[in-house]
C-alpha positions in Angstrom: -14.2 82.4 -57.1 -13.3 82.5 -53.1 -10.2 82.3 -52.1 -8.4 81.6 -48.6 -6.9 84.5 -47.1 -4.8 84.2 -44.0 -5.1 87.0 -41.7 -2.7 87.6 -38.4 -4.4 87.8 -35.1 -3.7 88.9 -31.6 -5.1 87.3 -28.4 -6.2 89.2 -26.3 -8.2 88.6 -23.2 -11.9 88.6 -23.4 -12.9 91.3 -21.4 -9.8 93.7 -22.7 -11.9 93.2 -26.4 -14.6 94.6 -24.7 -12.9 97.1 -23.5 -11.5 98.4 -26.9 -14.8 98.0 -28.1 -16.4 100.2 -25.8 -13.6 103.0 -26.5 -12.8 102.4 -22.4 -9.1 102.3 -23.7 -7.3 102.4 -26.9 -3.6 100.7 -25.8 -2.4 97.4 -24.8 0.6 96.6 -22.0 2.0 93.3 -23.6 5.3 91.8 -23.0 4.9 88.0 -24.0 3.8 84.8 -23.1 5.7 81.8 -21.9 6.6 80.8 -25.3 8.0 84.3 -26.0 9.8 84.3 -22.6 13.2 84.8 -24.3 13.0 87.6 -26.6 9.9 88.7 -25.3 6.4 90.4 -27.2 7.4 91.0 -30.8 4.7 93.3 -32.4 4.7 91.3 -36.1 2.2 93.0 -37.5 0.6 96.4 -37.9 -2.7 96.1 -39.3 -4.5 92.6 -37.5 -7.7 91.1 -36.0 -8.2 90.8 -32.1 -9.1 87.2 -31.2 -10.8 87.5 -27.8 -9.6 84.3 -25.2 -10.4 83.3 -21.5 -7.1 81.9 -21.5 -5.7 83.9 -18.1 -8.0 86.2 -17.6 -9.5 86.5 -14.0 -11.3 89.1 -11.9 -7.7 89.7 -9.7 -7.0 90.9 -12.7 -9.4 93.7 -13.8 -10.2 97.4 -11.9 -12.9 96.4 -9.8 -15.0 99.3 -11.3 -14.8 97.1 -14.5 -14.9 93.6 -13.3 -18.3 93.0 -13.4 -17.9 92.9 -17.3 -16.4 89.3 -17.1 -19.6 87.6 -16.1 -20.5 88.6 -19.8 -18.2 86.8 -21.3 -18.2 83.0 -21.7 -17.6 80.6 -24.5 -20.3 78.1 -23.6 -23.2 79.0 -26.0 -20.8 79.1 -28.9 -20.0 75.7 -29.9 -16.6 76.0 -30.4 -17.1 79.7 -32.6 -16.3 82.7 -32.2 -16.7 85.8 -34.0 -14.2 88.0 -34.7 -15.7 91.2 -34.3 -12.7 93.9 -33.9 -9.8 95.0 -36.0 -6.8 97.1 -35.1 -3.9 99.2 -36.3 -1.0 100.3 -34.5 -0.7 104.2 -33.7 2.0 103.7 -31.4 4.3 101.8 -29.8 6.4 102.3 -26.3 8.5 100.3 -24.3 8.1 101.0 -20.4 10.3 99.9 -17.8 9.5 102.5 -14.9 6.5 101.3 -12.7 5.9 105.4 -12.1 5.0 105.3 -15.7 2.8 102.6 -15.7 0.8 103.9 -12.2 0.3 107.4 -14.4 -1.4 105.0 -16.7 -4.3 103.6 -14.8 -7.1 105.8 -15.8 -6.4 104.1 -19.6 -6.8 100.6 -19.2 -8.8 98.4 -16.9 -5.9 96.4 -15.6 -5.4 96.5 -11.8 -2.4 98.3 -9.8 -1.4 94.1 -8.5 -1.7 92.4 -12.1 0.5 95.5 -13.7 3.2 94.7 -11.0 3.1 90.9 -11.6 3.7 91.6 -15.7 6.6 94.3 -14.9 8.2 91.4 -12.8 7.5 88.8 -15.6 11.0 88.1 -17.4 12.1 91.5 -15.9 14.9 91.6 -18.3 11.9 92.6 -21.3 10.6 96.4 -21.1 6.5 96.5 -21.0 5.2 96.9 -24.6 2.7 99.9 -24.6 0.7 99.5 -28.0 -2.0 102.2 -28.8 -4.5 100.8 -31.3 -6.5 102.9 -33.2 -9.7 100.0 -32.9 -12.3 99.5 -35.8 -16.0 97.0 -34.9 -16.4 95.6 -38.6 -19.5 95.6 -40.4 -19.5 91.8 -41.2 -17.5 89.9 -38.4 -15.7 87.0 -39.2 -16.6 83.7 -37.6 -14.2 81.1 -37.2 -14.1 77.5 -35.5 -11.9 77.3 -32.9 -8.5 75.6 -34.0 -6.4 73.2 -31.2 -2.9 74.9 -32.6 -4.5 78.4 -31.8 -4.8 77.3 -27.9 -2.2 78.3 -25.5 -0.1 81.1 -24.5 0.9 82.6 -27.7 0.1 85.7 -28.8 -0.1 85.7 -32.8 -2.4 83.4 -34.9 -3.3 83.1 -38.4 -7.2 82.8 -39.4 -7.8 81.3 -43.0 -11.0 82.9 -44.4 -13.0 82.7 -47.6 -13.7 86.1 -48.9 -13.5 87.3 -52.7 -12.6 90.7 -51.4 -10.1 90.5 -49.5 -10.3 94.5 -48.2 -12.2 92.7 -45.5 -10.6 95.7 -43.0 -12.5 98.3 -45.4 -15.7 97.3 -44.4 -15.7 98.7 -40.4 -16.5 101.7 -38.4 -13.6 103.6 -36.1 -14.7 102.6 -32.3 -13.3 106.1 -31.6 -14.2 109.3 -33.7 -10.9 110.5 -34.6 -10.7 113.6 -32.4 -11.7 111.6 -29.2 -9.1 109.0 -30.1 -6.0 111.6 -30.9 -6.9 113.7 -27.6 -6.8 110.4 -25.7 -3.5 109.1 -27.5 -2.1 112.5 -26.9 -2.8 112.8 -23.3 -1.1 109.3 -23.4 1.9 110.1 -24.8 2.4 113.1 -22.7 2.6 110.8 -19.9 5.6 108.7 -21.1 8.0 112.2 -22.4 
C-alpha cells in the first residue's frame, strides 16, 4: 500500500536549479524572503528537494556569461506541473557579512556583482547565508501540481507524495563526482578563513 510522504523543499530560482544541475556551482547565498524579514533565512532542514520558481528571478540578476540560460526556462508548457528533478544535502554552512568576501566569490555562482549588493543590503541587520550543497539529479523525478499555498516569497514547502519506498533520495546520481565537488568546496572555504 502507498502512503503520503511529506518531503521539505527549497525554492530556488529557476535558472540557479540549472545551475546546480550543471555542477556550475555547488552553494547558495540566501538570507530570506519578505516573510522571513525578522529573523531572517533559517536553514530547517538538511537533506531536501529543490523546487525551481520564476518568482524574482530576472536577467539583472544573472552573470551575463550565464544569462542566456533563462530563455530556457518557462512554466507555460507545463500545465501547472513541475518536476522535481534535484535533491540536496547540506555540506556547509557560513554566514557572511563582508562584501570582500562575497566579491572573492563570484567565480562560484552565477549571481551578478549588483544583485549580490542589493541582498547584502536586504535587512542588513541578517549575515548572508552561504550553503554548499552537495547536489544529487534523481533517477525518477517527482512531479507535482502546483499548490496556491506554495506561491510567494517563502522559502520552505512541503510536497506530499505517494511512494511505498520512501528512500526516494536513494534512487539519484551525485551532479558532482566527489573529488570535483570537495576540491571546489575546499577552494571555497579557503576563501571565507
Amino acid at each position: 500500500m502507498n502512503s503520503e510522504v511529506f518531503l521539505p523543499a527549497l525554492k530556488e530560482w529557476a535558472i540557479i536549479c540549472k545551475a546546480l544541475e550543471e555542477g556550475k556551482q555547488i552553494m547558495l547565498l540566501r538570507k530570506g524572503g519578505i516573510l522571513e524579514y525578522k529573523d531572517g533565512f533559517k536553514l530547517d532542514y538538511e537533506k531536501f528537494l529543490l523546487f525551481p520558481t520564476l518568482e524574482h528571478q530576472s536577467t539583472e540578476s544573472i552573470r551575463s556569461d550565464y544569462a542566456h540560460n533563462l530563455d530556457t526556462l518557462s512554466w507555460d508548457k507545463f500545465d501547472g506541473k513541475r518536476n522535481l528533478t534535484l535533491f540536496a544535502e547540506v555540506s556547509d554552512i557560513r554566514r557572511i557579512s563582508d562584501d570582500s568576501v562575497l566579491r572573492s566569490l563570484e567565480k562560484y555562482h552565477v549571481w551578478n556583482r549588483k544583485y549580490i549588493a542589493m541582498r547584502m543590503k536586504y535587512n542588513p541587520k541578517q549575515s548572508m547565508n552561504m550553503i554548499i550543497l552537495r547536489v544529487y539529479k534523481m533517477i525518477h523525478p517527482i512531479q507535482v501540481y502546483m499548490k496556491p499555498e506554495w506561491s510567494g516569497c517563502k522559502s520552505w514547502i512541503s510536497i506530499g507524495i505517494f511512494n511505498k519506498d520512501s528512500k526516494i533520495f536513494d534512487f539519484s546520481n551525485p551532479v558532482l563526482e566527489e573529488d570535483k565537488f570537495h576540491d571546489v568546496r575546499r577552494q571555497i572555504l579557503e576563501i571565507l578563513t
